[in-house]
C-alpha positions as a Markdown table, in Angstrom:
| # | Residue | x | y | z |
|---|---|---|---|---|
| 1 | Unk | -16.5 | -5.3 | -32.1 |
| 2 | Unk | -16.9 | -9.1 | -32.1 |
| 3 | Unk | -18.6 | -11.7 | -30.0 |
| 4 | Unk | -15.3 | -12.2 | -28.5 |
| 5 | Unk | -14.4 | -8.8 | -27.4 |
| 6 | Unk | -17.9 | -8.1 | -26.4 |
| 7 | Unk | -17.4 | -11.2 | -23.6 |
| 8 | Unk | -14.2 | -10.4 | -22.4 |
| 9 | Unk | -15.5 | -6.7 | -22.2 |
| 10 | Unk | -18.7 | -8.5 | -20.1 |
| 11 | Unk | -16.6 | -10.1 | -18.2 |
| 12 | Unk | -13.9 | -7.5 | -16.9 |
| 13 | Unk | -17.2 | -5.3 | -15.8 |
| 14 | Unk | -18.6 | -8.7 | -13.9 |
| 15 | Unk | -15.3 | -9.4 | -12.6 |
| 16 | Unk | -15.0 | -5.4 | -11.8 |
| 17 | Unk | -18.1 | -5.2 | -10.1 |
| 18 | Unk | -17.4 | -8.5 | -8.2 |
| 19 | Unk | -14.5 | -7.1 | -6.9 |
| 20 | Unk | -16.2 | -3.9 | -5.9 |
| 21 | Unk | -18.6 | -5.9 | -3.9 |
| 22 | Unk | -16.1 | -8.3 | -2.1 |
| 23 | Unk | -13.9 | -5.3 | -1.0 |
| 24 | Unk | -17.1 | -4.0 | 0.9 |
| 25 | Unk | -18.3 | -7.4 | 2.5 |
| 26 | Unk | -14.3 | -7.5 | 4.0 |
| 27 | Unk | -14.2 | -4.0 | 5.2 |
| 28 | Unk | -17.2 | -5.0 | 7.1 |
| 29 | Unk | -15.8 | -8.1 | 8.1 |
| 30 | Unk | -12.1 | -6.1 | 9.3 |
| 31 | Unk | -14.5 | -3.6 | 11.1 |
| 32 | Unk | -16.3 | -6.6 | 13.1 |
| 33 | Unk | -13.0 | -8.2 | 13.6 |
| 34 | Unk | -11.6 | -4.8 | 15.4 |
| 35 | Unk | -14.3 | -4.8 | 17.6 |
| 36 | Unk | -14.0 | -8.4 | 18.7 |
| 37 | Unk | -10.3 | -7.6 | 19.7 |
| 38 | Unk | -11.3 | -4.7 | 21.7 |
| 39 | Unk | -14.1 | -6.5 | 23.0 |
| 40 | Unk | -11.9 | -9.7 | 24.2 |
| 41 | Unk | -8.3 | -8.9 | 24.1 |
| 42 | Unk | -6.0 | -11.9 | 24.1 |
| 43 | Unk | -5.2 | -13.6 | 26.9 |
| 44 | Unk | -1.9 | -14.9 | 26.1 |
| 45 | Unk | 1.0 | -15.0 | 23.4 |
| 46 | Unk | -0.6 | -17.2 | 21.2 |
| 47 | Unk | -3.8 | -16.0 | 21.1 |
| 48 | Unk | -2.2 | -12.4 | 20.4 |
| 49 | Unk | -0.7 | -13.9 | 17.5 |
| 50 | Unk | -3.9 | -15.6 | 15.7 |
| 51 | Unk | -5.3 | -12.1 | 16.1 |
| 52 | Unk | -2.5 | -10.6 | 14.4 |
| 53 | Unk | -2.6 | -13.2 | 11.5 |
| 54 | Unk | -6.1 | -12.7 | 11.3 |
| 55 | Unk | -5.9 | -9.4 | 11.3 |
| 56 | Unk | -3.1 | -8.8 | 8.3 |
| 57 | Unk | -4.4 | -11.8 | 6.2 |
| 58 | Unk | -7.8 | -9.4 | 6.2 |
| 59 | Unk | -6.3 | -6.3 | 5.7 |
| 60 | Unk | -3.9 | -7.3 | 2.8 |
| 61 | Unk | -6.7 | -9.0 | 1.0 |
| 62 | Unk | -9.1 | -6.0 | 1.4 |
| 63 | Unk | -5.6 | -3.8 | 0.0 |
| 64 | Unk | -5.4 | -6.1 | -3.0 |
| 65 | Unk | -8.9 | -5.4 | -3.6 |
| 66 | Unk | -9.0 | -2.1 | -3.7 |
| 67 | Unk | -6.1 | -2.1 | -5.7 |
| 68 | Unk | -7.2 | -4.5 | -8.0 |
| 69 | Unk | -10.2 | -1.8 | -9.1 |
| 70 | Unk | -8.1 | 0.9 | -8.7 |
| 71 | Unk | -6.0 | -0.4 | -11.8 |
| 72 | Unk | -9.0 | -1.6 | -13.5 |
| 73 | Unk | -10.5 | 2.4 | -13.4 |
| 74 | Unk | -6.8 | 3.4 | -14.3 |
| 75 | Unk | -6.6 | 1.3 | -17.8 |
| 76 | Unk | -9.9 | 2.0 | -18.2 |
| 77 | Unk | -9.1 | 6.0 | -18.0 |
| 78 | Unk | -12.2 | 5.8 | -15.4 |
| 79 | Unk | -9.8 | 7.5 | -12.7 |
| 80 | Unk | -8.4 | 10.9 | -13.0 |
| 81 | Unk | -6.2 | 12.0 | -10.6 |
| 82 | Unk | -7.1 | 14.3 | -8.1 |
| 83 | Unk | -4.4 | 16.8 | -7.7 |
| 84 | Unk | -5.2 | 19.2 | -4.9 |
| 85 | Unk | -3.1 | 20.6 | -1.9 |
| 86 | Unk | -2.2 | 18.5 | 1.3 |
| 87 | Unk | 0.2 | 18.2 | 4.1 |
| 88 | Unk | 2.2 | 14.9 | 3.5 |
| 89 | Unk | 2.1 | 14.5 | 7.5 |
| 90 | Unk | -1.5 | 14.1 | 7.9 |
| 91 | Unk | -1.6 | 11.8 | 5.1 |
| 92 | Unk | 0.8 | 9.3 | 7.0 |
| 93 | Unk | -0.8 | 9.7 | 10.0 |
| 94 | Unk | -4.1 | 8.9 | 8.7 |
| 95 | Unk | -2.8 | 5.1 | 7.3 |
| 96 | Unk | -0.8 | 4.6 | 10.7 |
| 97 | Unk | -4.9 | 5.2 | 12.8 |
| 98 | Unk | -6.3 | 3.3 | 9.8 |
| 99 | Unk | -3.8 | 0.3 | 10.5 |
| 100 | Unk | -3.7 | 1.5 | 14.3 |
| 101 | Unk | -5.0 | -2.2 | 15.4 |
| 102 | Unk | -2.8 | -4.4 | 13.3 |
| 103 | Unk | 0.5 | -2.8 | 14.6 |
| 104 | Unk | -0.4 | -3.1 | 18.2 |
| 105 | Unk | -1.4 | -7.0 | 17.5 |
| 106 | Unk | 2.4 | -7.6 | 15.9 |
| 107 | Unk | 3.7 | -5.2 | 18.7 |
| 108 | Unk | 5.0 | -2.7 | 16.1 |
| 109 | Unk | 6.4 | 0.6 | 16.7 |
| 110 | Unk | 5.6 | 3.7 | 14.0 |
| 111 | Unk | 7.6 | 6.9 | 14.0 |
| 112 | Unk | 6.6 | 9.7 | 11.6 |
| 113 | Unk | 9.1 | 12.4 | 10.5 |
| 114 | Unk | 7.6 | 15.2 | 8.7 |
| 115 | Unk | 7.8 | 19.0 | 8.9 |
| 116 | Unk | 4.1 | 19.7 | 10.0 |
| 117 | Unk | 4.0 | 22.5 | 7.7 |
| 118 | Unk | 5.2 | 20.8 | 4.5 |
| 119 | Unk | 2.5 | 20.9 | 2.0 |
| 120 | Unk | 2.1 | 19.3 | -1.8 |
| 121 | Unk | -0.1 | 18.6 | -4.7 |
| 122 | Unk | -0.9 | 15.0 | -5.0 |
| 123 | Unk | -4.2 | 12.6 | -4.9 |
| 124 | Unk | -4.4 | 11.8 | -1.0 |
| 125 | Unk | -6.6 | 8.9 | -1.5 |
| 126 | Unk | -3.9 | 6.9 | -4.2 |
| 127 | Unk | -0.9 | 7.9 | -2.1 |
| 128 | Unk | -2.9 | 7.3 | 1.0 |
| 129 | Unk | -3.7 | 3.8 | -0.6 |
| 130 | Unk | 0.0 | 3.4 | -1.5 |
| 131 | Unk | 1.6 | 4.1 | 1.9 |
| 132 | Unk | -1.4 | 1.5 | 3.2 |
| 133 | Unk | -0.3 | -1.2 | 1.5 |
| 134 | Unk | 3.6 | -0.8 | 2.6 |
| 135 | Unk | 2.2 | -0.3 | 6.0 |
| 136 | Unk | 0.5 | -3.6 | 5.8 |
| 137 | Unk | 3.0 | -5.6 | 4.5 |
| 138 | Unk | 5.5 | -4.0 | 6.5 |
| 139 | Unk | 3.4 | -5.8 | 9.6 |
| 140 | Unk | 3.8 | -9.1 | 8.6 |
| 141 | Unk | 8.1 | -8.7 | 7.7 |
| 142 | Unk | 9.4 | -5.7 | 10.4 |
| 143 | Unk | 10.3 | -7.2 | 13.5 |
| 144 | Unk | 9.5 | -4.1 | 16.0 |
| 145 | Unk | 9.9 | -0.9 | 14.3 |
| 146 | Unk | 8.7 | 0.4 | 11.1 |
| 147 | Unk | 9.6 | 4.9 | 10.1 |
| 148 | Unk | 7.8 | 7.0 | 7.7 |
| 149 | Unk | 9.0 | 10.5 | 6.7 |
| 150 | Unk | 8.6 | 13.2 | 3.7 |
| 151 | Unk | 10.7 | 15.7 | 2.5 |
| 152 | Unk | 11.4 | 17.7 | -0.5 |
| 153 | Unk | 14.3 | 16.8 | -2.6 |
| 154 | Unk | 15.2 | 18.2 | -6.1 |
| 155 | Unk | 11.5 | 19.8 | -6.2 |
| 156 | Unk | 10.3 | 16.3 | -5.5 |
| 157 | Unk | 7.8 | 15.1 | -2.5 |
| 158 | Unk | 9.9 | 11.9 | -1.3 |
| 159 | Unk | 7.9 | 9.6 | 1.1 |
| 160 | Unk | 9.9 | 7.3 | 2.7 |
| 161 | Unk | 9.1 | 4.0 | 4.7 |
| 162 | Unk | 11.4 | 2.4 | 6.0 |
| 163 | Unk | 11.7 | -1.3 | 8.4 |
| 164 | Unk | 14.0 | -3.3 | 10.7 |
| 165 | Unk | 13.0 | -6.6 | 9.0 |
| 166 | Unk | 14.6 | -8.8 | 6.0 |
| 167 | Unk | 15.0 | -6.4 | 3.6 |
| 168 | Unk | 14.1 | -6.6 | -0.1 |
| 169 | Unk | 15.2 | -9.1 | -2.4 |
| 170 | Unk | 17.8 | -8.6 | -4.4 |
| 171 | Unk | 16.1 | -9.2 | -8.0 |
| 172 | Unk | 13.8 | -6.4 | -6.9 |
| 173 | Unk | 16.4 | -3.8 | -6.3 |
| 174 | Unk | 16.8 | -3.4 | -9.9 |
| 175 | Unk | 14.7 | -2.1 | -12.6 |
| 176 | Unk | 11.2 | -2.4 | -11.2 |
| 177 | Unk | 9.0 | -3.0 | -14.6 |
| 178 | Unk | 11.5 | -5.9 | -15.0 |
| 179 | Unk | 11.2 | -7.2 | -11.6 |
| 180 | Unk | 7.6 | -7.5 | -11.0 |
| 181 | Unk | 7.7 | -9.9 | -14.6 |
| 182 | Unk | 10.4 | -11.9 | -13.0 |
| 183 | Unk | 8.7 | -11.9 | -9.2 |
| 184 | Unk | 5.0 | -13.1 | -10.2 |
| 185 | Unk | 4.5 | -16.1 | -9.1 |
| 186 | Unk | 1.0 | -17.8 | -8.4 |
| 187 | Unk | 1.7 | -21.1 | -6.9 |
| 188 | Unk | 3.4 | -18.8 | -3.9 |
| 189 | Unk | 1.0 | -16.3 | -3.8 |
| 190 | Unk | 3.8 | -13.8 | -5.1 |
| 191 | Unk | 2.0 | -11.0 | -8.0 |
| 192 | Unk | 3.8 | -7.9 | -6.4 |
| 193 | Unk | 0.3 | -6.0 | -6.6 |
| 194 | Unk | 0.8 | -3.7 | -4.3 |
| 195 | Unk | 4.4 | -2.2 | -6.1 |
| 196 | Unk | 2.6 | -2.4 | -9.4 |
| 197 | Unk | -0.4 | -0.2 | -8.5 |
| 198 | Unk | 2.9 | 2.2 | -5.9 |
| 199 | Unk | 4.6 | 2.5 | -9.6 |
| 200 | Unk | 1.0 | 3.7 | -11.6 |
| 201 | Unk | 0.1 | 5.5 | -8.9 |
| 202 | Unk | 3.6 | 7.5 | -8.9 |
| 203 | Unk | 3.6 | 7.6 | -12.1 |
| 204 | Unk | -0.4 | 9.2 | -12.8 |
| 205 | Unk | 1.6 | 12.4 | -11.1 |
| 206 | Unk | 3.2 | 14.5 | -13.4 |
| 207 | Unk | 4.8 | 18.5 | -13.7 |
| 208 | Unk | 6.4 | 19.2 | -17.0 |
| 209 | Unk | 8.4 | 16.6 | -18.5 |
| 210 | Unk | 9.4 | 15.0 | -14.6 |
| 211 | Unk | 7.1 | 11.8 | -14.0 |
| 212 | Unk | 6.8 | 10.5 | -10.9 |
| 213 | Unk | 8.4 | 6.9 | -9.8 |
| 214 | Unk | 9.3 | 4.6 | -7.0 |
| 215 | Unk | 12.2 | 3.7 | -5.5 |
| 216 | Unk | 13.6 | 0.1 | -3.1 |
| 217 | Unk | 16.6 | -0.4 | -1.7 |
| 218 | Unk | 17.6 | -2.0 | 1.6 |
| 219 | Unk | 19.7 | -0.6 | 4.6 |
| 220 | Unk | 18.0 | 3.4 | 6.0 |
| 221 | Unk | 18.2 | 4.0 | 9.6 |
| 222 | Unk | 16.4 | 1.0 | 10.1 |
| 223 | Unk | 18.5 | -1.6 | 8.3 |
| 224 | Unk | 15.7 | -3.3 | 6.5 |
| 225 | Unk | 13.7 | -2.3 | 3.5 |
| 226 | Unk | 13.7 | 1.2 | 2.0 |
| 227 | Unk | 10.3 | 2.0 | 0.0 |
| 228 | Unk | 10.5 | 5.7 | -1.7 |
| 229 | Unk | 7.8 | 6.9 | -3.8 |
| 230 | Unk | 8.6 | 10.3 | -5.8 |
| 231 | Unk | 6.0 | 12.4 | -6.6 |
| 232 | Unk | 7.0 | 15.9 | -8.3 |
C-alpha cells in the first residue's frame, strides 16, 4: 500500500470516528432540547415555530450522521445485517415516540396502518433508521398529516409512508441510482443522504435471487409523496 493510500485510509477512520463522536454530542444536545420544550412550552405561534425549526434542523443533522457511519461500516463490510423476526407495527411505532416531539411542534398528525400480528425478517435498527429519516423530513414538507402502513405483497414486506405535502420532484420519480447523481447539489444543501442509505439499506436484504429496493412516486391517499421501501 502506499503513503497515499495509507492517508486516505487515516483519514476515513479520523473522519469515521469524528463522526461517531459528533452524532453523540447532538443526541445529547436533541435530549436537552426536549426537555427545555417540555419545561417552557411556547407561548405563542412564533415561538412554536423556532422550536420546531430547532427541533428538525437537530434531528436531520443527528439522522445524516448516523447515516453517514452507517454507510461507512457498510463499504467497509463492518455491518452485517441483522436478520431476525419482528412485527413491522412496532417498528413504526417506535420512530413515530422517537420523533413524538418534533410532530407535535409542526402540529403533525401520524396514522399507522398495520395488521398487529404481521411479522418479518429484517434488521429493525436499519429499517427503523430508514423510516426515521422519512419521518423527519416528512416534518419539515407535510402540511398536517403524514401515514405509515405495512403489508405483504408478492412475498414482499412493503412499508409505506405517505404525506399531504409537495410531493416529490419529478427527476426523482425515475431511476433512483440516476437520480441521486443528478440531485446532489452542495451549494443547496441537496446530497439526498437519506434515499441513498433507504436504497443500501433495502438492498443489504436479500432471499434467493429477489433483492430488496425502494420505491417514490407522488399521489397515495394523501396526495403528496409516496416513499416504499421493499424488503423480501
Amino acid at each position: 500500500m502506499t503513503d497515499k493510500s495509507n492517508q486516505a485510509a487515516d483519514f476515513s477512520l479520523i473522519l469515521a470516528s469524528s463522526v461517531h463522536d459528533m452524532k453523540n454530542s447532538l443526541g445529547m444536545l436533541l435530549n436537552s432540547l426536549e426537555e427545555i420544550i417540555r419545561d417552557t412550552p411556547p407561548q405563542n405561534e412564533k415561538q412554536s415555530e423556532q422550536f420546531g425549526v430547532l427541533q428538525y434542523e437537530a434531528a436531520r443533522i443527528n439522522t445524516e450522521l448516523i447515516q453517514l457511519l452507517s454507510i461507512y461500516r457498510m463499504q467497509h463490510n463492518r455491518m452485517p445485517v441483522q436478520v431476525d423476526e419482528h412485527y413491522p407495527i412496532e417498528t413504526l411505532e417506535e420512530q413515530i415516540a422517537r420523533n413524538h416531539m418534533l410532530f407535535e411542534m409542526h402540529g403533525l398528525n401520524v396514522e399507522v396502518d398495520c395488521d398487529e400480528d404481521l411479522y418479518w425478517y429484517y434488521d429493525s435498527e436499519l429499517v427503523g433508521g430508514v423510516v426515521h429519516n422519512i419521518l423527519v423530513n416528512g416534518a419539515r414538507y407535510s402540511k398536517e398529516s403524514m401515514k405509515m402502513s405495512a403489508i405483504v405483497e408478492d412475498d414482499q414486506l412493503v412499508i409505506t409512508i405517505e404525506d399531504d405535502g409537495a410531493g416529490y420532484p419529478q427527476f426523482m420519480l425515475g431511476a433512483l441510482d440516476q437520480s441521486f447523481k443528478q440531485s446532489v447539489s452542495f451549494s443547496e444543501g441537496s446530497t439526498h443522504l437519506g434515499l441513498y442509505f433507504a436504497q443500501q439499506t433495502a438492498e443489504m436484504h436479500k432471499r434467493g435471487e429477489v433483492q430488496g429496493r425502494i420505491e417514490l412516486c407522488n399521489g397515495g391517499s394523501l396526495g403528496g409523496g409516496v416513499f416504499k421501501i421493499y424488503l423480501p
